[in-house]
C-alpha positions in Angstrom: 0.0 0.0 0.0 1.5 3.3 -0.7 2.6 5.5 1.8 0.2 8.3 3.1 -3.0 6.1 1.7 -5.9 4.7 3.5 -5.3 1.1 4.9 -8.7 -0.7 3.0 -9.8 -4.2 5.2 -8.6 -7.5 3.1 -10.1 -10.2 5.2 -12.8 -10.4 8.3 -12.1 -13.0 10.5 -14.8 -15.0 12.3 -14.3 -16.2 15.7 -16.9 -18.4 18.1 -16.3 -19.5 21.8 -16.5 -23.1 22.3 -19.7 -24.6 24.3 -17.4 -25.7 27.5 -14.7 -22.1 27.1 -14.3 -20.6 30.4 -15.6 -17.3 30.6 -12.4 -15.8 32.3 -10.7 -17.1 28.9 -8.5 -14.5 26.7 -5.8 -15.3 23.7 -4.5 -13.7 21.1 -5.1 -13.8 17.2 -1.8 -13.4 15.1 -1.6 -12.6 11.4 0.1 -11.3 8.5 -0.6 -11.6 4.4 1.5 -11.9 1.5 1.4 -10.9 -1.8 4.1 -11.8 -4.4 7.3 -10.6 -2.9 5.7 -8.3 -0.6 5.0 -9.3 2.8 2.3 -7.4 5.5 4.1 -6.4 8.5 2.4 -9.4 11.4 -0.2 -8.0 13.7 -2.0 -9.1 16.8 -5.3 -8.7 18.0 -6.2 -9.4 22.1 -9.4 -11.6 22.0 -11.7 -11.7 25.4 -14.8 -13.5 26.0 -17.5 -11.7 27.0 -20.6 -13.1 29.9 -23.2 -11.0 29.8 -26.1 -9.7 28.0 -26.0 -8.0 24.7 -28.6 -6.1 23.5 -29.4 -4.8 20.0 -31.8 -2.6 18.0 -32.6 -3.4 14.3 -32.7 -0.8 11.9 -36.2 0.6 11.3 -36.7 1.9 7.7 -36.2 5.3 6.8 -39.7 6.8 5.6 -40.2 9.6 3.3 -42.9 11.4 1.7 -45.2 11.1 5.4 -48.7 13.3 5.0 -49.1 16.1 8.2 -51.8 15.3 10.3 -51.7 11.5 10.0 -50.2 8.5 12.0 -47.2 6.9 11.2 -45.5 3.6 13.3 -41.5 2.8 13.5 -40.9 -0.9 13.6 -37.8 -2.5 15.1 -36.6 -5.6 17.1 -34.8 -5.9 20.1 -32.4 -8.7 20.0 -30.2 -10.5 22.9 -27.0 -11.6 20.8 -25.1 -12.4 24.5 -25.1 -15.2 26.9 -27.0 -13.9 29.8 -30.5 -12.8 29.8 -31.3 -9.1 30.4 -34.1 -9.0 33.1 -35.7 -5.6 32.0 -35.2 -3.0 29.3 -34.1 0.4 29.5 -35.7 2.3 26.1 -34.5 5.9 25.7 -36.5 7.8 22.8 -35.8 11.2 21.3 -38.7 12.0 18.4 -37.9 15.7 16.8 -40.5 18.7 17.6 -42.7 17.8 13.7 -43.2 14.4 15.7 -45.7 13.4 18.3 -46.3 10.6 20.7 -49.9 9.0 19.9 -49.6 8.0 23.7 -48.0 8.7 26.7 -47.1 5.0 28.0 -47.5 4.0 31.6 -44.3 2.7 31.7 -42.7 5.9 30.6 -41.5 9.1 31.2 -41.4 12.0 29.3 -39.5 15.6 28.8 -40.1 18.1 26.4 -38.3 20.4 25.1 -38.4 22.8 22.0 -36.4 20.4 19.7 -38.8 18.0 20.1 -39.8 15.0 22.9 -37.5 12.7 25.2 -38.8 9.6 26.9 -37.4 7.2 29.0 -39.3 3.6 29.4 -38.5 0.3 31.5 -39.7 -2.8 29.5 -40.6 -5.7 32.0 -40.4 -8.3 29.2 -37.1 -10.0 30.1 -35.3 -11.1 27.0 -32.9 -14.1 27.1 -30.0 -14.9 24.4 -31.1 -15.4 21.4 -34.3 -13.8 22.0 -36.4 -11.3 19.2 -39.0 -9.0 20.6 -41.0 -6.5 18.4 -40.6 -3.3 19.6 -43.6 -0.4 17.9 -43.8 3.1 18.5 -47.0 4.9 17.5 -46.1 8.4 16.1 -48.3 11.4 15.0 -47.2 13.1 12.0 -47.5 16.9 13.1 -48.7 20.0 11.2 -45.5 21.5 11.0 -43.4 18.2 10.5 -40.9 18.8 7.4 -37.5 17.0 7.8 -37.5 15.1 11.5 -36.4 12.4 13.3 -36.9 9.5 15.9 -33.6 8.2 17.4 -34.0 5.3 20.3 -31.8 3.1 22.3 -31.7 0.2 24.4 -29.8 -0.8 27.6 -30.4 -3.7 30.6 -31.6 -1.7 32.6 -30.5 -0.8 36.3 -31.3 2.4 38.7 -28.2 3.9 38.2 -28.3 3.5 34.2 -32.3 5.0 34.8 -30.7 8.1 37.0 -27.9 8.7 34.3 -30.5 8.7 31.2 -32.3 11.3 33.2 -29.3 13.8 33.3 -30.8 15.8 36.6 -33.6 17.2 34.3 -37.9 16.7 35.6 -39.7 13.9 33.8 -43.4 13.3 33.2 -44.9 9.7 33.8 -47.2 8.9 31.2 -50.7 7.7 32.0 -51.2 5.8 29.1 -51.1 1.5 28.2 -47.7 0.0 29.0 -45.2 0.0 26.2 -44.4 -3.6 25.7 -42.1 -6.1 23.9 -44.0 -8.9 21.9 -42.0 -12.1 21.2 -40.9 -13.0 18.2 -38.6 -15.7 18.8 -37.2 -17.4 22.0 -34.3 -19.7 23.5 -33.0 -20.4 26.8 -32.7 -17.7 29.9 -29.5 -17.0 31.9 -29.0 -13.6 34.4 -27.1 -10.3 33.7 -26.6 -7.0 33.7 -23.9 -5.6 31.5 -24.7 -5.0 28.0 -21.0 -6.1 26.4 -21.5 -4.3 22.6 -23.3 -1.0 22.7 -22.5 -0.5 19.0 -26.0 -1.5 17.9 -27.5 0.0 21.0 -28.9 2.8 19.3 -30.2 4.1 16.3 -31.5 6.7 14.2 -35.0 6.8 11.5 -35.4 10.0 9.0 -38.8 10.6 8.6 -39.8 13.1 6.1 -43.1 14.8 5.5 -44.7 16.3 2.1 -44.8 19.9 3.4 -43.3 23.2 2.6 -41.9 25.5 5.2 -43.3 29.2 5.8 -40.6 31.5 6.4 -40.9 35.2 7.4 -38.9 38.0 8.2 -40.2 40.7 10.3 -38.2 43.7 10.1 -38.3 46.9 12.3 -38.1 50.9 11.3 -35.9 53.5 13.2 -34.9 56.7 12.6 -32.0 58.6 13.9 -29.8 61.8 13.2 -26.5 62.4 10.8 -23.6 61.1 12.9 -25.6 59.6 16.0 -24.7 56.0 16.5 
């Protein structure tokens, strides 16, 4: 590769713990390539098991071309890809100002704010490795609702990860039916707390609506003398 370039991934390597691997295990994967008479400088990567629960959000689809005044729904699943169960669900939710919640869940609480809505809900349903739940949120398409967005996150959830989402700030408890998981697949149960890959924790949906924006500028009139500031 020549110097000063971009380094461009040649190979992905898959690894998978054995059944009986102790979970204290830890090794080391070594590697170098060749090509012709060149030869890659041999690298090493540290490799760690992991015990614990590992929640992940699918991505919902993007939606475009949404109609103000109407309802819309964003689809995902909640997955367990670890090896110990997560007993309850920590769901943070962020839906931009053109965006509103058709219901104020139960089971969550909610801030507002001028860029749009912030909620924070605990899902009871536990979910064990290997384990799909469908997770819905109903949205209402607002009047002014031009280019938005709904961003959410999952976590196993704890008090202290609960007190941290809420930054300090004054929530609202909804009043609403309970926001719940519904199964879509299930395997054996084990008991955890820390999620070990928070890189598909959380994720972000563009909806965009089929309106125009009004803009106006109001100016002002003054008068003053020659040289007067």
């Amino acid at each position: 590769m020549p110097v000063g370039t971009d380094g461009v991934a040649a190979a992905r390597l898959g690894l998978r713990a054995l059944p009986d691997a102790d979970l204290s295990a830890s090794g080391n994967v070594r590697y170098s390539a060749a090509a012709g008479d060149l030869t890659a400088v041999p690298a090493e990567t540290r490799i760690t098991l992991g015990d614990g629960p590992d929640l992940g959000l699918s991505q919902a689809a993007h939606q475009r071309d949404l109609t103000p005044g109407t309802n819309t729904q964003v689809r995902a699943t909640v997955a367990n890809n670890g090896n110990r169960t997560a007993d309850r669900t920590l769901l943070s939710i962020y839906s931009s100002y053109g965006l509103r919640f058709e219901e104020r869940h139960s089971n969550c609480e909610y801030r507002d704010h001028a860029i749009g809505t912030f909620a924070l809900c605990v899902l009871d349903e536990a979910v064990a490795p290997g384990e799909r739940y469908a997770l819905t949120t109903a949205l209402r398409v607002g009047r002014n609702a031009l280019y938005e967005r709904f961003d959410h996150s999952v976590l196993p959830y704890s008090d202290e990860a609960l007190e941290e989402a809420r930054g300090g700030e004054t929530w609202t408890p909804g009043t609403g039916d309970e926001l719940n998981l519904r199964p879509v697949a299930a395997q054996r149960a084990a008991v955890g707390e820390e999620d070990l890959d928070l890189l598909d924790n959380y994720r972000t949906v563009i909806l965009d609506a089929r309106n125009t924006a009004d803009l106006k500028v109001t100016g002002s009139k003054v008068r003053g003398a020659v040289g007067t500031p």
